[in-house]
C-alpha positions as CSV (number, residue, x, y, z in Angstrom):
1,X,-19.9,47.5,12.6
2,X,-17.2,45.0,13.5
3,X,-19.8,43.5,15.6
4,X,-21.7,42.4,12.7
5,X,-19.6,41.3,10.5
6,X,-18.3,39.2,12.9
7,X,-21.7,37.4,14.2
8,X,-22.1,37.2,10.0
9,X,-19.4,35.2,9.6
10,X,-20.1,32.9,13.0
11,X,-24.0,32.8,11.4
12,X,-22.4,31.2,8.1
13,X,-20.0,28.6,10.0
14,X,-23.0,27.4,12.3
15,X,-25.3,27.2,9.6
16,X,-23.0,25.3,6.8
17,X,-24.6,21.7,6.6
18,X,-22.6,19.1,4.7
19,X,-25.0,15.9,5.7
20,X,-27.2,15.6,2.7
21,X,-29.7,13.1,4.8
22,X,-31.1,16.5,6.3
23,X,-30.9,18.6,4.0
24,X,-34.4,19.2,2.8
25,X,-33.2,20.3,-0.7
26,X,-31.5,17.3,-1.3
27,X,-32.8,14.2,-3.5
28,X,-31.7,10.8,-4.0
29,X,-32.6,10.5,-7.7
30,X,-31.4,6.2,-7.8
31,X,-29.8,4.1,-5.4
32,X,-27.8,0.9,-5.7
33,X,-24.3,-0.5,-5.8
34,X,-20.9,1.0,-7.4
35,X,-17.8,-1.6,-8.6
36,X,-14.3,0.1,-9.1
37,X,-12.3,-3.0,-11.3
38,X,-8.2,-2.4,-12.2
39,X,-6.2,-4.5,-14.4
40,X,-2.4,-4.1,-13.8
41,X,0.0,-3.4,-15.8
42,X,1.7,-6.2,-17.3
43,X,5.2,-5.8,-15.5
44,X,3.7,-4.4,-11.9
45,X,4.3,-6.7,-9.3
46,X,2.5,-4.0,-6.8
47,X,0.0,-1.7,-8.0
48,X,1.4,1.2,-5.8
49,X,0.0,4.1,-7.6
50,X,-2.0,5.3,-11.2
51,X,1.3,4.4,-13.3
52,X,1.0,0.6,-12.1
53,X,-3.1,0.6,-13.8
54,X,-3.1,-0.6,-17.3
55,X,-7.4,-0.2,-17.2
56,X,-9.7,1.2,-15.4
57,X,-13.8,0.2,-15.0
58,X,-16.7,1.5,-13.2
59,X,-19.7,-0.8,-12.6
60,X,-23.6,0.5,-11.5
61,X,-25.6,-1.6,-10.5
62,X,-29.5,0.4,-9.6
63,X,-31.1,-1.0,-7.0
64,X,-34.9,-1.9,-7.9
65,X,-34.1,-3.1,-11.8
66,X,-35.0,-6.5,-12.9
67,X,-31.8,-8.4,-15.2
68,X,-32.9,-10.2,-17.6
């Protein structure tokens, strides 16, 4: 019985896939381009951590969509 459970458990660490490119469950629903903007804080010389960001923004850009 120990026997199994260990072969279980090397069955479940050999079989864990984290690539989603083959997965066969996995689809890409849109693709395209993210933008990460920050606007300092007005006395921060050095943005050295999340105290130092006064504003935050988060840009997508879809590939495949016509601006107008």
């Amino acid at each position: 019985m120990g026997q199994q459970g260990s072969s279980a458990k090397d069955n479940n660490t050999t079989n864990t896939n984290t690539d989603t490119n083959t997965n066969p469950d996995a689809n890409i629903l849109e693709q395209g381009d993210i933008y990460f903007f920050y606007r300092p804080k007005k006395d921060a010389q050095e943005v050295k951590g999340v105290e130092d960001v006064r504003r935050f923004f988060m840009v997508i850009a879809p590939e495949g969509t016509e601006s107008m």
